[in-house]
N, C-alpha and C positions, 0 to 999 in steps of 0.2 A: 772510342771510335777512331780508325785512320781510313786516309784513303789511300789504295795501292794499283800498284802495278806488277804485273809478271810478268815477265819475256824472254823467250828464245831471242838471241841473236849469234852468229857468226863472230871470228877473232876481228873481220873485216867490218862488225858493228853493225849487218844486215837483218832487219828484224822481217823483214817483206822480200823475199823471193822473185825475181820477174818470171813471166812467161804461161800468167795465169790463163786461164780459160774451163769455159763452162763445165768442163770433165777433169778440169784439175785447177780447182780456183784458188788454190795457197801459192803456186809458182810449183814452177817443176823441180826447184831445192830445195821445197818445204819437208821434205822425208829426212833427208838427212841432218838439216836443222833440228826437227823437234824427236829423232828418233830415240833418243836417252832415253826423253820424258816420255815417249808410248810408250818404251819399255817396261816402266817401272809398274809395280803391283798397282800400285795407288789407280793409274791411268784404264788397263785392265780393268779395275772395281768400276771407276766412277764414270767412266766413257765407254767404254765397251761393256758393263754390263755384265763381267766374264768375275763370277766371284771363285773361280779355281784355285787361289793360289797361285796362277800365274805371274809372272813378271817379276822385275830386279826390285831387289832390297838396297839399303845401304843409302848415301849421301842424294843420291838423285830420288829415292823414292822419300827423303824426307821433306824436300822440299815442293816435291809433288804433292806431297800429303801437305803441308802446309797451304798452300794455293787454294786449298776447297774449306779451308778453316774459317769459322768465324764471320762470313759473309752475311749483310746484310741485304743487299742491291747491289748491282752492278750495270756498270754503262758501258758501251759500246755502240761503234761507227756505224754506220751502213754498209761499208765492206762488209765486215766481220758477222753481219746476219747473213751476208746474201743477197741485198738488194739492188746491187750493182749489176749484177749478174741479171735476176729475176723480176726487173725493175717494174713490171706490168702487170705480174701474176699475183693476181687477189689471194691465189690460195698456196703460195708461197712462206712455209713457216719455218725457215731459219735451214742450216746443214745438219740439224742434231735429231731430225727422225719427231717421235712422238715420246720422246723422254729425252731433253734436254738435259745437260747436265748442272743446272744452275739452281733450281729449287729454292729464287729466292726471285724478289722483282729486276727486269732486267729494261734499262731506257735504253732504247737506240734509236741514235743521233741522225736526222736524216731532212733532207729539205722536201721530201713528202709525207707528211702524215696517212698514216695507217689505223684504223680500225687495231685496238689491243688485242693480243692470242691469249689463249690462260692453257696452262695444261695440270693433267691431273698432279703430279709431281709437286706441285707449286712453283713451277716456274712462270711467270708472265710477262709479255715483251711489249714494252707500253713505245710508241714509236714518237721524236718529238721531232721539231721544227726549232730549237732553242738556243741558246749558247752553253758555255760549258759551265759557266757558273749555274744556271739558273737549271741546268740538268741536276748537277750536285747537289743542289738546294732540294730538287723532287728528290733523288737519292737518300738522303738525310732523311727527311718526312717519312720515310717507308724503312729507314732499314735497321731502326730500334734498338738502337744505339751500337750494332754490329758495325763490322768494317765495311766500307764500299770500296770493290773492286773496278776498276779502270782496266777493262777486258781487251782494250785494241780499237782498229790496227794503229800500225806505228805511228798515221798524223796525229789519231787521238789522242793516243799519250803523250804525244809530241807536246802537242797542246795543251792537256792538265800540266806536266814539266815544265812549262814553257811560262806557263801562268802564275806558280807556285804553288800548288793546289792539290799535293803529293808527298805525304809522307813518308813511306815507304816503296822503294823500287827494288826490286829484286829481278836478275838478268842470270840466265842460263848460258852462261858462253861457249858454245862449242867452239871444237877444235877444227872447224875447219874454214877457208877463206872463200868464198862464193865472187867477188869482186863485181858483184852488179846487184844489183836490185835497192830496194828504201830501206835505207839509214836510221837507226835511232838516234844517235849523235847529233845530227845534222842540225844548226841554231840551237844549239845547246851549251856554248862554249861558257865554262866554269861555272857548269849545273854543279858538280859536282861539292862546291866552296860551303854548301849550305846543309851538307849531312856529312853524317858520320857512315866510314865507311869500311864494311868488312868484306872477306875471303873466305871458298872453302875449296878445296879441290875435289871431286867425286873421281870415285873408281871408274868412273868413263873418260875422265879425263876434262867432263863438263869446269868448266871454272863457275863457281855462284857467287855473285859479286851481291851486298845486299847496302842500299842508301838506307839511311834512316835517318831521321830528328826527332 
């Protein structure tokens, strides 16, 4: 069992985009940031739904395909469901429609508790009030000796990072500078000293930097 992370970011190390709102709640440079990984077949299958054969092959759809590997639970912020946005609406259940893509238990971290969703998929979004240990501790308990995934957004993992509480990070670096929006890096300095650390270049020119211990 490890715990991980995956992340789009920018050369300029922006994993959050500004300029969200309720018709476009990623920021208005989130297309370009994670546009590789839509591309790829993998994203097509497992998000859209679309099992054509569509989308790119090659170093970005390996890692896309790894991303959905092996997961037991995963946790994530209250951005990243949506509740920031939809903070009041009872029947509010996440950006991902009635077939989320996660098919496994998902805690999100939130200073309101919510009534749990289940969907046929086996996805289910259990909503806590907690800290990050004691969320990973739920995590553990449900996810049967698979990996748990550390979904976002960038404070969360800031915070598992920041904690030590991460095994694996893997980071998608596009090639391009956005020069505003939140930071992965940021209180981070000589995260790096405590993993091993590799490279791969992808035909998009994506960089995949990947920590591990």
């Amino acid at each position: 069992m490890a715990v991980r992370i995956d992340l789009n970011i920018s050369l300029d190390g922006v994993a959050m985009p500004t300029g969200q709102t309720p018709e476009n709640p990623m920021g208005e440079d989130w297309g370009r940031l994670v546009a590789d990984y839509a591309a790829t077949r993998t994203f097509h299958e497992r998000v859209l739904h679309d099992t054509s054969g569509a989308g790119t092959t090659g170093v970005d759809d390996r890692y896309a395909s790894a991303y959905f590997d092996d997961i037991g639970a995963e946790i994530m912020g209250a951005a990243m469901f949506g509740l920031h946005t939809y903070p009041d609406d009872p029947d509010w259940q996440g950006w991902w429609g009635d077939e989320p893509p996660f098919h496994v238990p998902v805690f999100v971290l939130t200073h309101r508790e919510r009534p749990p969703l289940e969907f046929a998929n086996g996805t289910r979004f259990e909503f806590l009030a907690t800290s990050t240990e004691d969320a990973l501790a739920r995590a553990h308990e449900v996810a049967g000796g698979a990996d748990i995934r550390i979904g976002g957004g960038v404070s969360v993992a800031r915070d598992f990072l920041a904690a030590g509480l991460v095994d694996r990070l893997h980071v998608g670096i596009a090639p391009i500078v956005l020069g505003r929006g939140v930071r992965l890096w940021d209180d981070l300095r000589e995260f790096d000293l405590g993993y091993d650390v590799t490279s791969e270049v992808a035909e998009s020119g994506v960089i995949h930097v990947t920590f591990s211990r």
